[in-house]
C-alpha positions in Angstrom: 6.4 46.2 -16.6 9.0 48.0 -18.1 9.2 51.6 -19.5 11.3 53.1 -21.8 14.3 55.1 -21.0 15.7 58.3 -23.1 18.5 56.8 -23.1 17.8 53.9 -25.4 18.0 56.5 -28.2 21.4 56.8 -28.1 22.7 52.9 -27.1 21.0 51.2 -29.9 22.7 52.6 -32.4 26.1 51.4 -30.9 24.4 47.7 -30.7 26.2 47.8 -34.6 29.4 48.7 -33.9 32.2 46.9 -32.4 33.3 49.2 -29.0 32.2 48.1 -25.6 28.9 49.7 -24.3 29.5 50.6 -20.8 26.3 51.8 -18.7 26.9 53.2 -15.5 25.0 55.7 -13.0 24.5 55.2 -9.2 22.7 52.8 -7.7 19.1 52.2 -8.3 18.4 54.6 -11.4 17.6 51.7 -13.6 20.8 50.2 -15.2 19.9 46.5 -14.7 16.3 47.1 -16.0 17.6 48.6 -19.1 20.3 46.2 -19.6 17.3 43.4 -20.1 15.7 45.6 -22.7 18.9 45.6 -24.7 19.1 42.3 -24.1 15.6 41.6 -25.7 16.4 43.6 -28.4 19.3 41.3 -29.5 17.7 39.0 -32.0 20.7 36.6 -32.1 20.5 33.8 -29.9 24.0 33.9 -29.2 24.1 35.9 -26.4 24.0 35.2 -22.0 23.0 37.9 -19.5 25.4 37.4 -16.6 25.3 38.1 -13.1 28.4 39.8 -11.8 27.2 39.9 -8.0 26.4 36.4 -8.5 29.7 34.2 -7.5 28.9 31.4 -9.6 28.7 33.6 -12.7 32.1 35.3 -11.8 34.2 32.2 -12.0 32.9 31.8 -16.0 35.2 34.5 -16.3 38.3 32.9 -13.5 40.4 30.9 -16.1 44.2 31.9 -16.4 43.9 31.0 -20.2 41.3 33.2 -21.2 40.9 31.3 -24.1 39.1 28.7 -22.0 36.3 31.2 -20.8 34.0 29.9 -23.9 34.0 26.3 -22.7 32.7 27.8 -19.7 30.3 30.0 -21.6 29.1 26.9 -23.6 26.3 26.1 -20.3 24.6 29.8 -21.5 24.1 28.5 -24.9 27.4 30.6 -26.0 29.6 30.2 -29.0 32.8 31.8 -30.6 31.8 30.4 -34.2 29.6 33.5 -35.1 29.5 36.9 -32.8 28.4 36.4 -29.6 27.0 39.7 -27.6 27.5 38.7 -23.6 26.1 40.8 -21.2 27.5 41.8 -18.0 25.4 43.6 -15.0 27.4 45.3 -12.3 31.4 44.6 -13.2 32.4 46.6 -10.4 31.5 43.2 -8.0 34.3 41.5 -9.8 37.0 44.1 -11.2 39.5 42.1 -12.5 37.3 40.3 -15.2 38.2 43.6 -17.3 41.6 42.0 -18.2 39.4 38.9 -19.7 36.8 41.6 -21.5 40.0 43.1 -22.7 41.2 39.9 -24.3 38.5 38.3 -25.5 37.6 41.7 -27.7 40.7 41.9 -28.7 40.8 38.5 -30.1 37.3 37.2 -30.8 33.7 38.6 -32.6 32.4 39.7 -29.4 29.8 42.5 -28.2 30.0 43.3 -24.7 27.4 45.3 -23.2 28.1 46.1 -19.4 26.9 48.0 -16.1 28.8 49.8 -13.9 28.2 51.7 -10.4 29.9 55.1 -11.4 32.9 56.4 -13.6 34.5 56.4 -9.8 35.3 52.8 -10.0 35.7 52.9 -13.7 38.9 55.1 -13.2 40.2 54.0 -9.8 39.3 50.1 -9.5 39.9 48.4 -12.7 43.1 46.8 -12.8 43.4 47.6 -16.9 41.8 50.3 -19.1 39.4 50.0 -21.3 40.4 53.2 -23.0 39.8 53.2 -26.7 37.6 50.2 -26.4 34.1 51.5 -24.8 31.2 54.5 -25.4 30.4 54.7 -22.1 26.9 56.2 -21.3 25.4 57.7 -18.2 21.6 57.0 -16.5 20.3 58.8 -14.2 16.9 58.9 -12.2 14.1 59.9 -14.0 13.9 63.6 -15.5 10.1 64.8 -15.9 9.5 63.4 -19.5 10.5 59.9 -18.3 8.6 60.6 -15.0 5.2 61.1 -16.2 5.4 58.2 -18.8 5.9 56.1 -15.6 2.7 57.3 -14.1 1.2 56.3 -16.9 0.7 60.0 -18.8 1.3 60.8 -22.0 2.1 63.9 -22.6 3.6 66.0 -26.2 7.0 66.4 -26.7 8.6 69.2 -27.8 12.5 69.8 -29.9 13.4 73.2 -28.8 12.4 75.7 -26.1 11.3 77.6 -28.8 8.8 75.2 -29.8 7.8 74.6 -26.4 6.9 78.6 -26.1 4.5 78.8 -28.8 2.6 76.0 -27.8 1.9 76.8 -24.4 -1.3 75.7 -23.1 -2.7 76.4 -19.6 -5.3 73.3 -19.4 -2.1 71.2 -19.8 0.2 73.5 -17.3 -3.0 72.3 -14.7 -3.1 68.7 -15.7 1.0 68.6 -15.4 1.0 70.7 -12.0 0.4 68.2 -9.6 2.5 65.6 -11.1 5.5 68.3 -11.4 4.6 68.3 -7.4 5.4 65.3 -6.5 8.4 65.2 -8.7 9.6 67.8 -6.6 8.9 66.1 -3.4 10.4 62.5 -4.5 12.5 63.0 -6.8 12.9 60.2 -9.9 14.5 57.6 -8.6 11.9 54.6 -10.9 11.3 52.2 -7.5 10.1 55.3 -5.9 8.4 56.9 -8.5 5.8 53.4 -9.1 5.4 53.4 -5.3 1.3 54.3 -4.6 2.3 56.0 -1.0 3.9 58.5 0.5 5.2 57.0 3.0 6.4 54.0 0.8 8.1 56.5 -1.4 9.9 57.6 2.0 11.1 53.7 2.9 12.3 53.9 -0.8 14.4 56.9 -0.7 15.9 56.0 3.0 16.7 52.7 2.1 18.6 53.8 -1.3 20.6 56.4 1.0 21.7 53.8 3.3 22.5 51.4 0.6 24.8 54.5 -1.3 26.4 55.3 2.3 27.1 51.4 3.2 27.4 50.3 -0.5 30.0 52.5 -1.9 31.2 55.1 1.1 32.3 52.5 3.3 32.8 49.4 1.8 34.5 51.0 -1.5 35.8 54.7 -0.6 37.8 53.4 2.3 37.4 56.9 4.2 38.9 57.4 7.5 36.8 59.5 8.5 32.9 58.4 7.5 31.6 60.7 10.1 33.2 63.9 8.5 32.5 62.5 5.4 28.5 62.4 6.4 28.7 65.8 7.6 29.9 67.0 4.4 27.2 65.5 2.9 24.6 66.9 5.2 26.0 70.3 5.0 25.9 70.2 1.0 22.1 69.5 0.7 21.6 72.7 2.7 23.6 74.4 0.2 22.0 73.1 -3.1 22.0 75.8 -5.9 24.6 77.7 -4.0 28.6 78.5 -4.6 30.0 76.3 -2.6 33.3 78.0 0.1 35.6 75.3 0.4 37.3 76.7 3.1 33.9 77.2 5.5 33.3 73.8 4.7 36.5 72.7 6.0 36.6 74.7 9.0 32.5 73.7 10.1 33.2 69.8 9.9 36.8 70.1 11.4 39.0 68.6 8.2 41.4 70.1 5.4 40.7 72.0 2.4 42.3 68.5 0.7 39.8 66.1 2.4 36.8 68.4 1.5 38.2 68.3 -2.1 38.6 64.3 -2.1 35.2 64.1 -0.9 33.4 66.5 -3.9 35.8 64.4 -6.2 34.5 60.6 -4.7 30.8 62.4 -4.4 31.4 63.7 -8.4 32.2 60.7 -9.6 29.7 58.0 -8.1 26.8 61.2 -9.2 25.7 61.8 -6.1 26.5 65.2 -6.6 26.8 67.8 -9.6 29.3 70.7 -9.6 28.6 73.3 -12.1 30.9 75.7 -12.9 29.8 79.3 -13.7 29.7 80.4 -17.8 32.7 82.3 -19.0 34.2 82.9 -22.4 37.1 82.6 -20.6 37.9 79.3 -20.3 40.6 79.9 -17.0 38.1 81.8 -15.1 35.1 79.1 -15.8 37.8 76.1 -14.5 38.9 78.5 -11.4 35.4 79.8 -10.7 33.6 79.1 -7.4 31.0 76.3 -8.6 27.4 75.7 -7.5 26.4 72.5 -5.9 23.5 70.4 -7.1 22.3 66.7 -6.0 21.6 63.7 -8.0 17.5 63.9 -6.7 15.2 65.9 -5.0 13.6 62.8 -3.3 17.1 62.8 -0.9 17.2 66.6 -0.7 13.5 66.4 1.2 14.4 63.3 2.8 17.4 64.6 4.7 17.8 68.3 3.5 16.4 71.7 5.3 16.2 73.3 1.7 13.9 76.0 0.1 11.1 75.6 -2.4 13.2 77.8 -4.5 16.4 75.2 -4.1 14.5 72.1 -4.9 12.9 73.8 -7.8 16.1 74.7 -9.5 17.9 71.4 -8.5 15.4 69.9 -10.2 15.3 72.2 -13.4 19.1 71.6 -13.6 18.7 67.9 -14.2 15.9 68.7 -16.9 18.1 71.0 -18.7 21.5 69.4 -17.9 20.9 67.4 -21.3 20.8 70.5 -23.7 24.3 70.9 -22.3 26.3 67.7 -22.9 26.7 66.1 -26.6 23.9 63.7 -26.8 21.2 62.7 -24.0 21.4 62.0 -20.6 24.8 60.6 -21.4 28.2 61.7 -22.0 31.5 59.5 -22.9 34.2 59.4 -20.7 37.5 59.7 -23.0 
C-alpha cells in the first residue's frame, strides 16, 4: 500500500513544464516509492521506469552516440515521435548518464523525472551540471502529519499556527499523545514507522544506519579516517539542539578543525544532519554565528544517542516546523 507524501503537492505541478525533476533525500525516506506514484500519475503511455542500480538498465543509456539511446529504449515501449517522460531511480549508481540526460533534453521532447541519494553527490559526483535544467526537491522521513496518516489516523489539518490555537481541543491532544510517543521514540523513517514491533522498529533503524555508514561513508566519501569520522558522529547525537564548539570537537576525537568541518559539510549534504544557524537581522553575524546541531530522525538519536527527553523533543519539533522556513514544502531547490 502506498501513502501519500506532502511532497506530491509541490512535484505535480512541475509534471507540465519542461525542467528536470530531481528527487533526492537520504536513503530509505521514500524516494523510490514516490517515484512509482508519479509514475502512475502519467497518463501517457510513453513513458519506462528505469532501474539505475540495475546493470542491465545502465547500458540503455552506454551508447557514444546518444542519439542511439532510443533504439535502446524502444524494448520499454519508448518513442521520440511524441514526448516521452523516462524515469530514472537512483542516478547516483551510474553518474555519468547525466551527460546523456543532458543531451537528450537538450535535443528531444523529453521529461525526466529522477532520484538521487543527496545534493552531496549532486555537486561532487556528476561529471556535468545540470544547472539551469532541474527543480530539484528534497524528501525526508516522515514529519507527524505524514506519520499518523501512515498508522492509519486521520486527523484535521490546520494553515497557520494561528488556526491551530483556536481550535485546540484536549480529547484530540489525548487521542494524538501516544502516537506523538512513539514518533519520538522511532522517528519517521516509513519502513519503520509500518513495522507492528518494537523490536522490529529497532532491526529497521540499525540496519538503515549501517546501510548510510557502509553505503555512502565508505564506499562514496572515501575518508581516511572512518573511525574519527564515526566518532564525530557519535559525539554529535549527544549534542542534538546544542551550539556545536568546533574546536572541542577536534580536540576529543583527535583531528583538525578542517576535518571536523569536511565532516559537518559531507554529513550536511547527504541530510544526516541539520545545522541551523541562529536568527539575526544581521546577515554576517547569522553566517558567522555558532550553529545548533540537529539529526535527520529521532529513531537514530534513541538508537545510538544518550540524549534528553528535552533534546529529542525539539529535534523533532525542528523537522515539523523546518517547512514554515524554506519556500515551499519539505523541499527546497538547489540553484
Amino acid at each position: 500500500m502506498r501513502f501519500y507524501r506532502n511532497i506530491l503537492n509541490y512535484i505535480e505541478p512541475q509534471l507540465n513544464t519542461r525542467e528536470i525533476i530531481v528527487i533526492t533525500g537520504m536513503r530509505r525516506v521514500g524516494k523510490t516509492t514516490l517515484l512509482q506514484m508519479i509514475y502512475d500519475k502519467i497518463e501517457s503511455k510513453n513513458k519506462a521506469f528505469l532501474d539505475m542500480d540495475n546493470i542491465l538498465e545502465q547500458r540503455v543509456f552506454e551508447e557514444i552516440d546518444f542519439n542511439n539511446i532510443w533504439a535502446n529504449l524502444k524494448a520499454y515501449g519508448i518513442t521520440n515521435k511524441e514526448k516521452a517522460y523516462i524515469f530514472l531511480d537512483e542516478i547516483q549508481a551510474k553518474p555519468e548518464i547525466v551527460k546523456a540526460i543532458k543531451y537528450l533534453y537538450d535535443h528531444y521532447n523529453v521529461k525526466f523525472i529522477l532520484t538521487g541519494s543527496s545534493s552531496f553527490y549532486l555537486k561532487n559526483y556528476f561529471p556535468e551540471s545540470l544547472s539551469g535544467r532541474k527543480v530539484l526537491f528534497e524528501l525526508y522521513p516522515l514529519n507527524f502529519e505524514e506519520f499518523i496518516l501512515f498508522k492509519g489516523v486521520g486527523k484535521e489539518t490546520h494553515k497557520s499556527f494561528k488556526d491551530k490555537n483556536e481550535n485546540k481541543n484536549y480529547i484530540l491532544f489525548q487521542k494524538f499523545k501516544k502516537l506523538y510517543q512513539e514518533y519520538l521514540n522511532f522517528g519517521g523513517f516509513p519502513q519503520v514507522v509500518l513495522a507492528e514491533e518494537e523490536s522490529q522498529k529497532k532491526i529497521y533503524l540499525k540496519d538503515i544506519f549501517t546501510s548510510y555508514f557502509e553505503m555512502d561513508v565508505r564506499r562514496m566519501a572515501g575518508f581516511r579516517q572512518v573511525n574519527a569520522f564515526r566518532d564525530l558522529l557519535l559525539l554529535l547525537m549527544r549534542r542534538v539542539g546544542s551550539k556545536l564548539e568546533i574546536s572541542k570537537l577536534a580536540s576529543e576525537i583527535g583531528i583538525s578543525r578542517e576535518t571536523v568541518y569536511s565532516y559537518l559539510s559531507f554529513l550536511e549534504g547527504t541530510y544526516f544532519i541539520f545545522l541551523l544557524s541562529p536568527f539575526s537581522r544581521n546577515v554576517d553575524r547569522e553566517v558567522s554565528g555558532t550553529k545548533k546541531v540537529y539529526f535527520c530522525d529521532n529513531g537514530i538519536i534513541n538508537l545510538f544517542g544518550k540524549v534528553s527527553d528535552g533534546s529529542i523533543l525539539e529535534n523533532a519539533v525542528f523537522h515539523n516546523i523546518r517547512k514554515y522556513g524554506v519556500k515551499g514544502h519539505d523541499y527546497s531547490p538547489l540553484k
